[in-house]
PASEBA-1860 file (N, C-alpha, C; in nm, 3 decimals):
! residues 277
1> XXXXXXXX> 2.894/0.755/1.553/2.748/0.741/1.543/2.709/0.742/1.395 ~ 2.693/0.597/1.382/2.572/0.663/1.257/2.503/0.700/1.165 ~ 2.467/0.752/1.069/2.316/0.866/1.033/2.223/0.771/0.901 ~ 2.126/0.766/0.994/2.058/0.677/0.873/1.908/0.755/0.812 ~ 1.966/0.721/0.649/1.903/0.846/0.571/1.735/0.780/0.572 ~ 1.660/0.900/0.588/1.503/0.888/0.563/1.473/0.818/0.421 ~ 1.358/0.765/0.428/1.307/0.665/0.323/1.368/0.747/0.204 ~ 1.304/0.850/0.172/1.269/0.928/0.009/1.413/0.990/-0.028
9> XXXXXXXX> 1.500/1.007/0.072/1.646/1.026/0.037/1.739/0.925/0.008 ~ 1.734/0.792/0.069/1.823/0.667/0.081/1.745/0.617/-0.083 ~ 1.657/0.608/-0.169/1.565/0.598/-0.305/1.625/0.650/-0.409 ~ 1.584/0.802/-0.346/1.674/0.916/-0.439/1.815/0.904/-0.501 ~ 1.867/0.884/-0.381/2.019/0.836/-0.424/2.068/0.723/-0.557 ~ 1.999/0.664/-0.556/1.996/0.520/-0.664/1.854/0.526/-0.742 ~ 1.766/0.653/-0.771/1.695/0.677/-0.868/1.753/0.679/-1.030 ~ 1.849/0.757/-1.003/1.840/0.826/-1.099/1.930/0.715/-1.212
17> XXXXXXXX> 1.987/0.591/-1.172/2.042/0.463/-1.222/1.931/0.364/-1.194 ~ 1.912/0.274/-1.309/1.839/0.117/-1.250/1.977/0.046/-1.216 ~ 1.899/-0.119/-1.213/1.993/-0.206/-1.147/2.121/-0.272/-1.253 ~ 2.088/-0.224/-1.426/2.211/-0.217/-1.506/2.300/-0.105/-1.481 ~ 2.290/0.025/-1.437/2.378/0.154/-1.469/2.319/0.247/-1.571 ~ 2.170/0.170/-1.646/2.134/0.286/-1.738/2.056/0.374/-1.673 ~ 2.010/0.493/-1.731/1.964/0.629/-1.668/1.822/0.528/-1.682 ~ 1.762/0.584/-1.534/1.555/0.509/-1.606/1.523/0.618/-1.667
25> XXXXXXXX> 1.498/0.736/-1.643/1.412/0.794/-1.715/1.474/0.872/-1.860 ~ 1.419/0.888/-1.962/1.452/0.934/-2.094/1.363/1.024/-2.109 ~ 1.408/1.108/-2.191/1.365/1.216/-2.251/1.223/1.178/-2.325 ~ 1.132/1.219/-2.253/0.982/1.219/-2.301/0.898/1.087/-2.231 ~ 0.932/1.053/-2.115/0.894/0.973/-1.991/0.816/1.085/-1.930 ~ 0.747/1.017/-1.866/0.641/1.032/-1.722/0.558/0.940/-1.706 ~ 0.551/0.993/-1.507/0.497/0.891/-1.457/0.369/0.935/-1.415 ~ 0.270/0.805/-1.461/0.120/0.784/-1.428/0.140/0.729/-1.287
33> XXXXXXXX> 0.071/0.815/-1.180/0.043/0.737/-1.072/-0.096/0.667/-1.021 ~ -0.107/0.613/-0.991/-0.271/0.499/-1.044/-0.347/0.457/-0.931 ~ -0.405/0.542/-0.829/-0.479/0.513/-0.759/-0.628/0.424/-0.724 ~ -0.608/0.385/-0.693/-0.798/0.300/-0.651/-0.901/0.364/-0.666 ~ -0.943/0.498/-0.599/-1.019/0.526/-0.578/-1.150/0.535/-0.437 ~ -1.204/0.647/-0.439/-1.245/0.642/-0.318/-1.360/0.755/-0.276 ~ -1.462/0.730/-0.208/-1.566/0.810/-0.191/-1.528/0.902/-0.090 ~ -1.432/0.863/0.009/-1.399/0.918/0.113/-1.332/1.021/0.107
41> XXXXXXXX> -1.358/1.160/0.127/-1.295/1.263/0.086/-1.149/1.329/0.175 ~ -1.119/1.231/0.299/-1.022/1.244/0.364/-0.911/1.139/0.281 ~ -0.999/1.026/0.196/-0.894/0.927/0.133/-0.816/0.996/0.021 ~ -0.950/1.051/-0.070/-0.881/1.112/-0.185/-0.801/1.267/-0.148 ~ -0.814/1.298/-0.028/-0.688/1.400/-0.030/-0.565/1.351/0.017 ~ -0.523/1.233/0.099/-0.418/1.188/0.133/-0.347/1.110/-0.021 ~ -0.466/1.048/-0.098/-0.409/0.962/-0.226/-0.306/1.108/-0.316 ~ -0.417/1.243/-0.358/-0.328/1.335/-0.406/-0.213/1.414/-0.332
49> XXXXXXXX> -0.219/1.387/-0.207/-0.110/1.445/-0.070/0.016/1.370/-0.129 ~ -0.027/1.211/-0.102/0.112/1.118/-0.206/0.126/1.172/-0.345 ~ 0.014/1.186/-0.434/0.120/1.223/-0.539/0.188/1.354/-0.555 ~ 0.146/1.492/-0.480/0.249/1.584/-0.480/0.339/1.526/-0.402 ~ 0.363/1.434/-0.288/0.494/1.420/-0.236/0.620/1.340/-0.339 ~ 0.525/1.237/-0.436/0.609/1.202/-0.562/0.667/1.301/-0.660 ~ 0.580/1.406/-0.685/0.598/1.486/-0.852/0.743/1.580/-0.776 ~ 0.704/1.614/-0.605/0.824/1.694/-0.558/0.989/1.616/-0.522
57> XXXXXXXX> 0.931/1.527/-0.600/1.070/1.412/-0.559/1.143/1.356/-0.710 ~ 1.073/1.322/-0.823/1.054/1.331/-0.906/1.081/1.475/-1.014 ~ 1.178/1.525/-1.002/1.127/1.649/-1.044/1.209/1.649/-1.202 ~ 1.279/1.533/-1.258/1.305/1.520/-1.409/1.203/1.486/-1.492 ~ 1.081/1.438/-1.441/0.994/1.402/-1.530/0.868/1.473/-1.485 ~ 0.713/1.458/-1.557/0.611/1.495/-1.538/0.541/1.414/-1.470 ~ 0.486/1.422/-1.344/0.458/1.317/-1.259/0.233/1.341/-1.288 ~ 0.143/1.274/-1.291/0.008/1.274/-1.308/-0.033/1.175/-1.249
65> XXXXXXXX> -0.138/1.248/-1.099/-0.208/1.129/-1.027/-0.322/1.105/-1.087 ~ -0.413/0.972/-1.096/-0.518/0.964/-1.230/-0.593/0.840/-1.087 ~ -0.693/0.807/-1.120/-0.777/0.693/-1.048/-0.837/0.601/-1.135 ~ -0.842/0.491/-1.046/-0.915/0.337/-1.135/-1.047/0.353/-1.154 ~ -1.133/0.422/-1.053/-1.228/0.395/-1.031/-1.334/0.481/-0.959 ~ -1.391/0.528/-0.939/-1.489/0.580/-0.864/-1.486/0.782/-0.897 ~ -1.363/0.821/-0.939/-1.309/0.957/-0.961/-1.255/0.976/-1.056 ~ -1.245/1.173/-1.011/-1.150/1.146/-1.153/-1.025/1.236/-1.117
73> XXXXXXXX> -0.915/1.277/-1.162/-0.892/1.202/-1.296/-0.903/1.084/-1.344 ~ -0.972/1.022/-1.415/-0.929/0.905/-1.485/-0.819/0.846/-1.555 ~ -0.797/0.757/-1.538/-0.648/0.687/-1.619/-0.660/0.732/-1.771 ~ -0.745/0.784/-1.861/-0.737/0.771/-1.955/-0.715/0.943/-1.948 ~ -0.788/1.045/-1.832/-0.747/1.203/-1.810/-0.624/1.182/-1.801 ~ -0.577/1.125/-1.707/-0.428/1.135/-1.679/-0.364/1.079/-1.800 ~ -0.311/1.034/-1.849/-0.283/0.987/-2.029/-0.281/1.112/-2.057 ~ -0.368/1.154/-2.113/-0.433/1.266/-2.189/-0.360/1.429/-2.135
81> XXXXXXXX> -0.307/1.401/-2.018/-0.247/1.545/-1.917/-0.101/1.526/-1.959 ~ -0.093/1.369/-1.946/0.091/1.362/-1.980/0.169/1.366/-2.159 ~ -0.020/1.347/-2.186/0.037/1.400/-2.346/0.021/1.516/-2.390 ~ -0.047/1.585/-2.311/-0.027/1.708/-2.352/0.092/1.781/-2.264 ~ 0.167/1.718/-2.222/0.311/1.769/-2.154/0.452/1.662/-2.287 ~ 0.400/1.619/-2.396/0.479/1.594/-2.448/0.538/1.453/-2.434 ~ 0.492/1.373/-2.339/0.520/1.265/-2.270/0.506/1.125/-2.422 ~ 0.598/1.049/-2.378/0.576/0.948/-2.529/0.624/0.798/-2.438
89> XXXXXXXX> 0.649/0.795/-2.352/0.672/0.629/-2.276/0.584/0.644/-2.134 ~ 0.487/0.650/-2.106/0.369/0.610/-1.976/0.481/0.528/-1.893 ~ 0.524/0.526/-1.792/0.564/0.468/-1.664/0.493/0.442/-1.548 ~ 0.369/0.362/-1.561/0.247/0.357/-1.478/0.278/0.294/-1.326 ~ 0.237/0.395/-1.205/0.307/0.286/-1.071/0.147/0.268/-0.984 ~ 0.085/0.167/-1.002/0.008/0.123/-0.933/0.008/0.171/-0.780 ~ -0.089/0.233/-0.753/-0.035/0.222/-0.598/-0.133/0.138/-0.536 ~ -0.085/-0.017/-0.526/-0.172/-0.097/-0.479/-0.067/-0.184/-0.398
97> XXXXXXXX> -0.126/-0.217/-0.297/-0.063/-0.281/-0.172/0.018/-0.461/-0.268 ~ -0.098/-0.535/-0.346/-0.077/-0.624/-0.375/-0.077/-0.658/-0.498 ~ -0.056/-0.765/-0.590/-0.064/-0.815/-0.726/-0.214/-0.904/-0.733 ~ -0.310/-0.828/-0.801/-0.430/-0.928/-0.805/-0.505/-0.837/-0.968 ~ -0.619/-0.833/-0.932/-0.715/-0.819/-1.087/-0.701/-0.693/-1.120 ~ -0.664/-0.594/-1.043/-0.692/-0.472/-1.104/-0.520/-0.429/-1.165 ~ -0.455/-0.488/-1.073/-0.256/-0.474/-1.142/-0.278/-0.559/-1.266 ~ -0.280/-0.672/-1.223/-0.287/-0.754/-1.346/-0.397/-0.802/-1.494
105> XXXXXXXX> -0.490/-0.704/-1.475/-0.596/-0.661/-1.587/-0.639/-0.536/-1.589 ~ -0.720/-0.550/-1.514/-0.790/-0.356/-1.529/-0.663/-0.242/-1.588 ~ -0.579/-0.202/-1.483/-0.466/-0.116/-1.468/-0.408/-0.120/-1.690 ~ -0.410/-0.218/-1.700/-0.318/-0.290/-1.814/-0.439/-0.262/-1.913 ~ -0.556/-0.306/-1.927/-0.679/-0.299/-2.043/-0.678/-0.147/-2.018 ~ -0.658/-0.037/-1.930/-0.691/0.100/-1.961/-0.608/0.137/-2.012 ~ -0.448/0.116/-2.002/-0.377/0.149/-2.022/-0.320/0.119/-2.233 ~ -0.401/-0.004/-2.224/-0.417/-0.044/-2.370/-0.467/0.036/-2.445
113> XXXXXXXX> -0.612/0.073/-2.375/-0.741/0.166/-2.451/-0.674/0.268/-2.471 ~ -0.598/0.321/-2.359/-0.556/0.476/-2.389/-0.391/0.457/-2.546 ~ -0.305/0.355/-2.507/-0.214/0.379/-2.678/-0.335/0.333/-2.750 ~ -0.426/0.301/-2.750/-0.443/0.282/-2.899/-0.523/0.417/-2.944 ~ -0.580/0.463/-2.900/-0.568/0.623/-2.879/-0.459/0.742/-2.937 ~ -0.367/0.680/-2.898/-0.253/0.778/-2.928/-0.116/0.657/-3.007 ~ -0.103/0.629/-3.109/-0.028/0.567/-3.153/0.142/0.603/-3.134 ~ 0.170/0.712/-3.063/0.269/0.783/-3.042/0.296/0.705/-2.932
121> XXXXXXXX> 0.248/0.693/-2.810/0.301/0.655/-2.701/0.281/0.505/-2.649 ~ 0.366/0.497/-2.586/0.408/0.351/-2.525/0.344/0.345/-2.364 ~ 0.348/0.234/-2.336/0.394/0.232/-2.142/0.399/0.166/-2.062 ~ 0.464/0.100/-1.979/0.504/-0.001/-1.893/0.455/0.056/-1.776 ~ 0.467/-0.091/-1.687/0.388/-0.072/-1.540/0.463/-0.145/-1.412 ~ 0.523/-0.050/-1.333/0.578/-0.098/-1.248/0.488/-0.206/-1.159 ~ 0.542/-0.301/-1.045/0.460/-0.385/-0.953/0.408/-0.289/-0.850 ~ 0.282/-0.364/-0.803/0.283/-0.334/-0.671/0.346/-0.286/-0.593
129> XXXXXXXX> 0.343/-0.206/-0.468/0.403/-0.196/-0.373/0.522/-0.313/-0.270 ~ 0.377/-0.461/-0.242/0.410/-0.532/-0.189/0.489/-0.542/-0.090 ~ 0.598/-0.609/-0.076/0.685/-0.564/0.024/0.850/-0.474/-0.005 ~ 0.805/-0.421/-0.026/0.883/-0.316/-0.047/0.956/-0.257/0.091 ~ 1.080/-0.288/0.081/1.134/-0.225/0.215/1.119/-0.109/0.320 ~ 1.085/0.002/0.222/1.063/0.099/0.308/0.873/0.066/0.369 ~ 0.838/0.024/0.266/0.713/-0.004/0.334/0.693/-0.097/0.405 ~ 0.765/-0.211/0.436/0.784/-0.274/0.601/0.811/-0.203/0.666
137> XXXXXXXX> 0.950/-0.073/0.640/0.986/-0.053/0.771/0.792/0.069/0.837 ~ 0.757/0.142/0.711/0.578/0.186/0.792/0.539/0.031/0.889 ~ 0.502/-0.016/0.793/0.468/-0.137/0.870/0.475/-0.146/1.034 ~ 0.592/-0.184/1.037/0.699/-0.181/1.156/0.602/-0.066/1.255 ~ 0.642/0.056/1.193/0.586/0.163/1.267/0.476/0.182/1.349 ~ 0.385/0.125/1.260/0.287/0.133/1.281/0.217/0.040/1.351 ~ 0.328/-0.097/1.332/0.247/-0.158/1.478/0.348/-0.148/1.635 ~ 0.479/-0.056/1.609/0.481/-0.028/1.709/0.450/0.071/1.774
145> XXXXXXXX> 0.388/0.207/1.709/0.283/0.272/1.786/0.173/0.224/1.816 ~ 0.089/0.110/1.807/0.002/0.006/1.881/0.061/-0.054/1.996 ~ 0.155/-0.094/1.941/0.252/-0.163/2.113/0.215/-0.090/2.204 ~ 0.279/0.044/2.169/0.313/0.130/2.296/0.171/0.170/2.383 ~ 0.016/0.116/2.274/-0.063/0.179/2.365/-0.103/0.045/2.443 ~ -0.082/-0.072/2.450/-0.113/-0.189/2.498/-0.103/-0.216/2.622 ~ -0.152/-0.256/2.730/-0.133/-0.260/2.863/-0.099/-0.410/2.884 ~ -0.086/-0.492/2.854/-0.053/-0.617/2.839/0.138/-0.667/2.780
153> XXXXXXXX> 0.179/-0.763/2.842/0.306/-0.787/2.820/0.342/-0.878/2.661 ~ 0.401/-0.859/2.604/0.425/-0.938/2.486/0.371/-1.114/2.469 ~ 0.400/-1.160/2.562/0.375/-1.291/2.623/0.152/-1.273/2.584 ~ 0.115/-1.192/2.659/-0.027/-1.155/2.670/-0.040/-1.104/2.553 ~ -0.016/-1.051/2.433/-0.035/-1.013/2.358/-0.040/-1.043/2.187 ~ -0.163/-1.056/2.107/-0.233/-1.109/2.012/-0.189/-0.990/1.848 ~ -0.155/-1.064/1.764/-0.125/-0.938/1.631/-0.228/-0.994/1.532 ~ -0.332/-0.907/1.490/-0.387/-0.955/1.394/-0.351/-0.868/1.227
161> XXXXXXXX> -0.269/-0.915/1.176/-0.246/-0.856/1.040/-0.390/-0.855/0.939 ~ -0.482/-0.754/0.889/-0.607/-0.723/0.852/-0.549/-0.704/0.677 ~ -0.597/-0.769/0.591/-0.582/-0.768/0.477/-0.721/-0.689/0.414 ~ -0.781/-0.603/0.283/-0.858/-0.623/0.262/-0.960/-0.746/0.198 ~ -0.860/-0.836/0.150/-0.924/-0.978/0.057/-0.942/-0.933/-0.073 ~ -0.859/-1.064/-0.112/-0.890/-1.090/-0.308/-0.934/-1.200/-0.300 ~ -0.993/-1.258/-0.439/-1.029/-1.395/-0.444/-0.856/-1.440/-0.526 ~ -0.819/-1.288/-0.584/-0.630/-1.355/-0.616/-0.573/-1.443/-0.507
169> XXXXXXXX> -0.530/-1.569/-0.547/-0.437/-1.642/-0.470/-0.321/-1.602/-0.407 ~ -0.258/-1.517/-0.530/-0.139/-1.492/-0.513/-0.138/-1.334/-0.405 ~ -0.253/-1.269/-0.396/-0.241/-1.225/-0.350/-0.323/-1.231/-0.156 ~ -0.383/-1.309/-0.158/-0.424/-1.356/-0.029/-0.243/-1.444/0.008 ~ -0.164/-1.514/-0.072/-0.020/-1.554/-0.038/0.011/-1.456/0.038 ~ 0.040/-1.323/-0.053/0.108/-1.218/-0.028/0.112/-1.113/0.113 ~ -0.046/-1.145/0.101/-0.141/-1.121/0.274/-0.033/-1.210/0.370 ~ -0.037/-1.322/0.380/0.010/-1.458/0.499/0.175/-1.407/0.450
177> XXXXXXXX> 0.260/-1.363/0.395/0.377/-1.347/0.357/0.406/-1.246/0.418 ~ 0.341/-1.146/0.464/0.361/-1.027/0.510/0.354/-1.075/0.659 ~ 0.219/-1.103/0.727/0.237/-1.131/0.857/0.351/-1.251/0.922 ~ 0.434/-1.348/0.813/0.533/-1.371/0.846/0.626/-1.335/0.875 ~ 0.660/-1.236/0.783/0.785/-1.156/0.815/0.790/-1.073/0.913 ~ 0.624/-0.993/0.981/0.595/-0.960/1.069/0.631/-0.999/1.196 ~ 0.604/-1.167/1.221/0.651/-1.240/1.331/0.768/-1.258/1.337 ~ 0.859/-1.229/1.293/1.007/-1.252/1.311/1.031/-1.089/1.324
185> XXXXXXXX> 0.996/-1.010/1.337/1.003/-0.822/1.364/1.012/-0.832/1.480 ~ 0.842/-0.858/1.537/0.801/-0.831/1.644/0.745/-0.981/1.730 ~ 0.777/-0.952/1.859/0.697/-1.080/1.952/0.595/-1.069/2.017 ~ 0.505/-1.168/1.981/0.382/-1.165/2.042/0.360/-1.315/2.042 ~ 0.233/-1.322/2.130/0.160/-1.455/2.187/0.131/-1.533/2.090 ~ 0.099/-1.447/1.985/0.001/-1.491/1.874/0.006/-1.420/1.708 ~ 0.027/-1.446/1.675/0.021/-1.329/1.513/-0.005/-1.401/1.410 ~ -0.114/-1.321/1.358/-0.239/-1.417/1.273/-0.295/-1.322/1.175
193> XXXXXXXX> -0.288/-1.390/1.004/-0.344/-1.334/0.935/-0.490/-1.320/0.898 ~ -0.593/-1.182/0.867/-0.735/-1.209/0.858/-0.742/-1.135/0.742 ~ -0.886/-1.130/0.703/-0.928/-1.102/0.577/-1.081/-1.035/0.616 ~ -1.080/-0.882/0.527/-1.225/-0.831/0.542/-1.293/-0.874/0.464 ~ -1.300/-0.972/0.366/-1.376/-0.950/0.249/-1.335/-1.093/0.158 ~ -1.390/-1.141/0.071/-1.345/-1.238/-0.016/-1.231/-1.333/0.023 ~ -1.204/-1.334/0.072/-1.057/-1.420/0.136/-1.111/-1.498/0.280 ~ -1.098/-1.602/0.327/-1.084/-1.669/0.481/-0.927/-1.667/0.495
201> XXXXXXXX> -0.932/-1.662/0.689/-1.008/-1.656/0.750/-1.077/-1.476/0.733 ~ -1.203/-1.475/0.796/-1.259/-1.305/0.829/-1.208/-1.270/0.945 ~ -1.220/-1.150/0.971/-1.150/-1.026/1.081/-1.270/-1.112/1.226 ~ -1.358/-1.119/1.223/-1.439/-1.131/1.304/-1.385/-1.274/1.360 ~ -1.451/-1.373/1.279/-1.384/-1.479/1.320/-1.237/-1.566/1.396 ~ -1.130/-1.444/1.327/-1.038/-1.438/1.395/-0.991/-1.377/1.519 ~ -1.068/-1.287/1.546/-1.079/-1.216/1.688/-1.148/-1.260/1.776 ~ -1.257/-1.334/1.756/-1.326/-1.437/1.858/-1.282/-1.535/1.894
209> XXXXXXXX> -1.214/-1.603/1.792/-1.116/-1.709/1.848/-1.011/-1.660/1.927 ~ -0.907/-1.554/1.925/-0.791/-1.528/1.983/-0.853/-1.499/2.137 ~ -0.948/-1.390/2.091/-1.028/-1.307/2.262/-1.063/-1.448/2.325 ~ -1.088/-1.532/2.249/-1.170/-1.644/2.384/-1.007/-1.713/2.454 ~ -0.927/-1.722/2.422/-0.782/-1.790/2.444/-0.799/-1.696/2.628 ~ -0.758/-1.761/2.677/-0.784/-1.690/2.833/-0.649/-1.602/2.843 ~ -0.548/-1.643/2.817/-0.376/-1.631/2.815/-0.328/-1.480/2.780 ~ -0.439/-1.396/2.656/-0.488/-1.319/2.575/-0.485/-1.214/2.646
217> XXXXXXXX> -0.428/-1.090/2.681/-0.507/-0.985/2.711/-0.520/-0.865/2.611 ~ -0.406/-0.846/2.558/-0.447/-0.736/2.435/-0.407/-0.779/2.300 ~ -0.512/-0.726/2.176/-0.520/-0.760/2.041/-0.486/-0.667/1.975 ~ -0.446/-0.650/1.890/-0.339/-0.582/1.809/-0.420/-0.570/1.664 ~ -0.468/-0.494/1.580/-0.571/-0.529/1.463/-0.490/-0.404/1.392 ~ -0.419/-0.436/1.312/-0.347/-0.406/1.214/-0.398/-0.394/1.023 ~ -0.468/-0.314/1.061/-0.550/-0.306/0.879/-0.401/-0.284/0.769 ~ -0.394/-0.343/0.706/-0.276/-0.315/0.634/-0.385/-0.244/0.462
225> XXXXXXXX> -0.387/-0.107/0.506/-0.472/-0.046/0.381/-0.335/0.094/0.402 ~ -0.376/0.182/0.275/-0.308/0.307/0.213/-0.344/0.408/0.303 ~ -0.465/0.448/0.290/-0.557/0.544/0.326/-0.739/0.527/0.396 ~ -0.769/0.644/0.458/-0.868/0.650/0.548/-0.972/0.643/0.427 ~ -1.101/0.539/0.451/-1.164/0.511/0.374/-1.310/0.422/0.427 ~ -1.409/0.353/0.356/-1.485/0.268/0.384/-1.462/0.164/0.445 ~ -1.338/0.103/0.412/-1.295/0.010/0.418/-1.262/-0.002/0.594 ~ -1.182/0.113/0.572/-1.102/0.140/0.760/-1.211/0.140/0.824
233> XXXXXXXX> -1.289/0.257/0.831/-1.424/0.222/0.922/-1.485/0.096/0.905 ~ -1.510/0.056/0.801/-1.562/-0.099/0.863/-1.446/-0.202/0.942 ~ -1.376/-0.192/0.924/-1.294/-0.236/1.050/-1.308/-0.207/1.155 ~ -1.270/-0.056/1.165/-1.306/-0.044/1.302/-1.446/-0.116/1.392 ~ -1.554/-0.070/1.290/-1.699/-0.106/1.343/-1.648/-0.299/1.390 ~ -1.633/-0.353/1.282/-1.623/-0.505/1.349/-1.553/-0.539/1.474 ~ -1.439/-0.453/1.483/-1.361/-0.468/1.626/-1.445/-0.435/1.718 ~ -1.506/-0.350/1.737/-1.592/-0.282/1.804/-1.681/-0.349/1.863
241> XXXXXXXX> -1.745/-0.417/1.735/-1.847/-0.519/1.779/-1.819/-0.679/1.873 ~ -1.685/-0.706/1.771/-1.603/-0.815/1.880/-1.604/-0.771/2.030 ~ -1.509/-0.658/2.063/-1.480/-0.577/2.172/-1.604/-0.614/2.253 ~ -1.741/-0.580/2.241/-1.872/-0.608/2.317/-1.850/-0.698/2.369 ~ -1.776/-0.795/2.288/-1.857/-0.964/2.364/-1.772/-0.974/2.431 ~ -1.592/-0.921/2.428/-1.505/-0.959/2.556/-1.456/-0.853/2.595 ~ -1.550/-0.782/2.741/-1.510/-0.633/2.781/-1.393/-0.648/2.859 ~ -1.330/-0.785/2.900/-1.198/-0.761/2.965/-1.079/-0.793/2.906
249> XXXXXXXX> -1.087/-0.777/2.764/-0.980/-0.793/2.647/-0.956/-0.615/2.611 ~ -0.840/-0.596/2.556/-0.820/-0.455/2.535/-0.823/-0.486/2.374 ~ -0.881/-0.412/2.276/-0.828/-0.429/2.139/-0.797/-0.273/2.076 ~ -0.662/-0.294/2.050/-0.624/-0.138/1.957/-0.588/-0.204/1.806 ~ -0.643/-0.116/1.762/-0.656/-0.090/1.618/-0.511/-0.033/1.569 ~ -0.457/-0.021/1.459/-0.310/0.034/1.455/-0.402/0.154/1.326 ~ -0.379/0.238/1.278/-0.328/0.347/1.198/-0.321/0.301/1.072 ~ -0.404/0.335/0.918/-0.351/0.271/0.818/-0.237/0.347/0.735
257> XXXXXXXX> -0.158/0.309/0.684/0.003/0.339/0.640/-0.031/0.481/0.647 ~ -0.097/0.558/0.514/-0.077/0.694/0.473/0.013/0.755/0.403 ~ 0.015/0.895/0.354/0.104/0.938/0.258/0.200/0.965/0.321 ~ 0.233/0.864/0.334/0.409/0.900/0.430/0.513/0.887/0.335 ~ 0.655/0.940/0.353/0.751/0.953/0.305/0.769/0.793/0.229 ~ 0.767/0.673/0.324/0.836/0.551/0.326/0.722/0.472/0.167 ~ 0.616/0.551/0.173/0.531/0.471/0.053/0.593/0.538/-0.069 ~ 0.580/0.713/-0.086/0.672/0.796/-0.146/0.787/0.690/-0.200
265> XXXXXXXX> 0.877/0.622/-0.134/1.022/0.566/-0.123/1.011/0.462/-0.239 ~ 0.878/0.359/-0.154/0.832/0.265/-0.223/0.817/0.245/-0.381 ~ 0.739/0.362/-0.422/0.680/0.381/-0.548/0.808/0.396/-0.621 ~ 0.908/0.472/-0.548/1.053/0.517/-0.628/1.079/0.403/-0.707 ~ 1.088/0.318/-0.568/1.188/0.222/-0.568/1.133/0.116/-0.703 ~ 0.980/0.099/-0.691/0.903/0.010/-0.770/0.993/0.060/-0.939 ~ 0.966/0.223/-0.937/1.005/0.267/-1.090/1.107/0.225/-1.103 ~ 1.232/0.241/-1.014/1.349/0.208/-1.017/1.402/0.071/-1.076
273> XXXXX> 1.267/-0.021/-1.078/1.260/-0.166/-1.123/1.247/-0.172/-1.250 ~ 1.170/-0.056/-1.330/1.154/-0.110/-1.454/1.275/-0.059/-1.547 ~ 1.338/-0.204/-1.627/1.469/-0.169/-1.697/1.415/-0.149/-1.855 ~ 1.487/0.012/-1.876/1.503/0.067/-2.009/1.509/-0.047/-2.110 ~ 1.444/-0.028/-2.222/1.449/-0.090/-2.303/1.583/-0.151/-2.415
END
């Protein structure tokens, strides 16, 4: 039989080498962890829930959770926490699902503001999450605890992969890239990417079309977000509202990821990418 190691241990193992053989972290490293931000006070305790589950995994370097936006710490507090721990190379890990304006500007212009600030220190920025293995296999999880509540047979059954929306290309790609790989996981009738926000197709639109399909009996609405937030409830509310118009369709909602071990893994793995100089 067997034994297959949990996300944050199978990481661990091949942390402490990148993909040359050199050590990643050096003497006077730490890692900035770089949250979104969020009004929701169940969000921002799961966002700092992940970063003690990093700093306790992490334990050669000084680990500092900091936010983009709306809270604080701020990216420029957090800076400011890891220099006063002595820190001289910033190892910044986005924790953002995708590659769009805030990875690829915002994240990077704060991170500017803050060396020029401190002429001592440096700092690089790992990618996105994206698809990151352990975070398919959440993925996975999470829409097969939706399966299991479905009363409908695979054949009868609709996957809607829920993006929040960028006007980034590359990252509305990244959206439709995911629910591909999705359909080759799992089988269903139907599996279809939507968008809450800035991106077509919308969540709404796409659920009215599938619910009207007669063939249809249960929908699958898969928010692919971090944490409990504005965002999630307005999802829910739109399903909800779909749900009205077809009371003999079942629609379950799936669970958004959370500070689970496998995102933990993720972020490793992201650092694990950036090669020493």
């Amino acid at each position: 039989m067997s034994t297959r190691l949990d996300p944050l241990a199978d990481v661990s193992l091949r942390l402490a080498e990148n993909r040359k053989g050199k050590m990643l972290f050096e003497p006077g490293d730490g890692v900035l962890l770089i949250g979104h931000g969020t009004r929701d006070q169940q969000g921002t305790r799961q966002f700092f829930e992940l970063g003690d589950r990093l700093a306790s995994c992490l334990t050669q370097v000084p680990v500092q959770s900091c936010l983009l936006e709306l809270q604080s710490p701020t990216i420029a507090e957090g800076w400011e926490a890891l220099r006063a721990k002595s820190v001289r190379r910033v190892l910044a890990a986005p924790l953002l699902l995708f590659s769009a304006g805030h990875a690829k500007s915002d994240i990077p212009d704060a991170l500017n503001g803050c060396m020029a600030e401190s002429s001592l220190m440096t700092w690089r920025e790992a990618r996105p999450l994206s698809r990151a293995p352990e975070l398919l296999r959440l993925v996975i999880k999470r829409l097969d605890e939706s399966m299991l509540q479905t009363n409908a047979s695979s054949d009868a059954t609709a996957i809607v992969m829920v993006g929040r929306g960028s006007f980034d290309p590359c990252a509305q790609a990244d959206m439709k890239l995911l629910t591909h790989w999705v359909s080759g996981q799992r089988k269903a009738a139907k599996i279809s990417t939507a968008f809450y926000a800035m991106a077509h197709p919308r969540l709404p639109v796409v659920l009215r079309r599938i619910a009207a399909d007669k063939s249809i009996e249960s929908i699958i609405v898969q928010p692919h977000l971090l944490f409990e937030g504005a965002l999630y409830q307005s999802i829910l509310k739109q399903v909800d509202e779909v749900a009205s118009e077809f009371p003999t369709k079942q629609f379950v909602v799936s669970g958004y990821l959370g500070p689970e071990p496998e995102v933990a893994a993720s972020i490793m793995r992201r650092l694990n990418l950036l090669k020493t100089p």
